[in-house]
N, C-alpha and C positions, 0 to 999 in steps of 0.2 A: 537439490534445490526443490523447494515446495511449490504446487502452483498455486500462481498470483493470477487473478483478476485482475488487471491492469486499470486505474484513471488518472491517466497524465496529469499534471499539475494545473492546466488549464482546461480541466473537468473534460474533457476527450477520451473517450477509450481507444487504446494503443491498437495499432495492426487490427483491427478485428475481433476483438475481443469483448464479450458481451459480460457485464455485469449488472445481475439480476439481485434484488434487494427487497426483501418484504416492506411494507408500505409504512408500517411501523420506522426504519430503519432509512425510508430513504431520507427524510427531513438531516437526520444527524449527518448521514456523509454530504448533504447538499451544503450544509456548516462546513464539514470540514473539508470538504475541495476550497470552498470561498474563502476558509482560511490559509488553506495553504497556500489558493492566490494572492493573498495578500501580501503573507509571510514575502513570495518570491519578488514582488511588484516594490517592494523596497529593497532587495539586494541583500540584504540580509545573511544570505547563501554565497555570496562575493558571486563573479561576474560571468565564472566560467560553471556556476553551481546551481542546480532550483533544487525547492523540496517537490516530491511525490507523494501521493497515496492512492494505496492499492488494498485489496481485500482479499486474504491468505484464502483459493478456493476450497482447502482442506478444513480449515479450522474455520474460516469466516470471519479470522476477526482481523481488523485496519490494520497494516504495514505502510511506516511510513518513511522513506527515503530520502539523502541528497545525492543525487545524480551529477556528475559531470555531462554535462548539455554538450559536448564535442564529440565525445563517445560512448554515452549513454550506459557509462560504468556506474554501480551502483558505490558511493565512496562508505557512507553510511548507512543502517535500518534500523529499524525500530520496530517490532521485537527481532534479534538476529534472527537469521535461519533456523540455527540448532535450538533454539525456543520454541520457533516452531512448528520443527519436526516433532519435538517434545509432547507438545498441546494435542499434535494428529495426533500420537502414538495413544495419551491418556484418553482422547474420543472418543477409539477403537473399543468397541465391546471384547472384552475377555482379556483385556492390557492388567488388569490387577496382578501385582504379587508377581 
């Protein structure tokens, strides 16, 4: 599993979890927390479901989740894992070939 930068679905950072965003960058995710408050505030996600988003700390770029709110299993993501791990892998200086 890759580390995520956690921000719960109602713009909260999880446990502790500090998510630092160039200034450029914060306007978009303050969109896109709001919307995925929105997304959840109609049910959308059914009853037992919300969406998340978080920010992949490897790659940096948005991951966005439905979580079951009972036990905090992730049911779907967006990009999966193995995407990316993929993305870390091509970052990495000397990954060519």
């Amino acid at each position: 599993m890759t580390g995520i930068d956690a921000v719960h679905a109602v713009g909260q950072p999880v446990a502790g979890v500090a998510v630092a965003a160039p200034p450029e960058k914060a306007a978009e995710m303050k969109q896109v927390i709001q919307a995925v408050k929105a997304i959840n505030a109609t049910g959308m996600m059914g009853q037992d479901s919300e969406l998340t988003f978080a920010m992949d700390a490897q790659t940096h770029r948005p991951v966005v989740r439905i979580v079951d709110k009972k036990t905090n299993q992730v049911i779907e993501q967006l990009p999966p894992e193995a995407v990316l791990a993929m993305a870390a892998d091509l970052d990495r200086p000397g990954q060519l070939g």
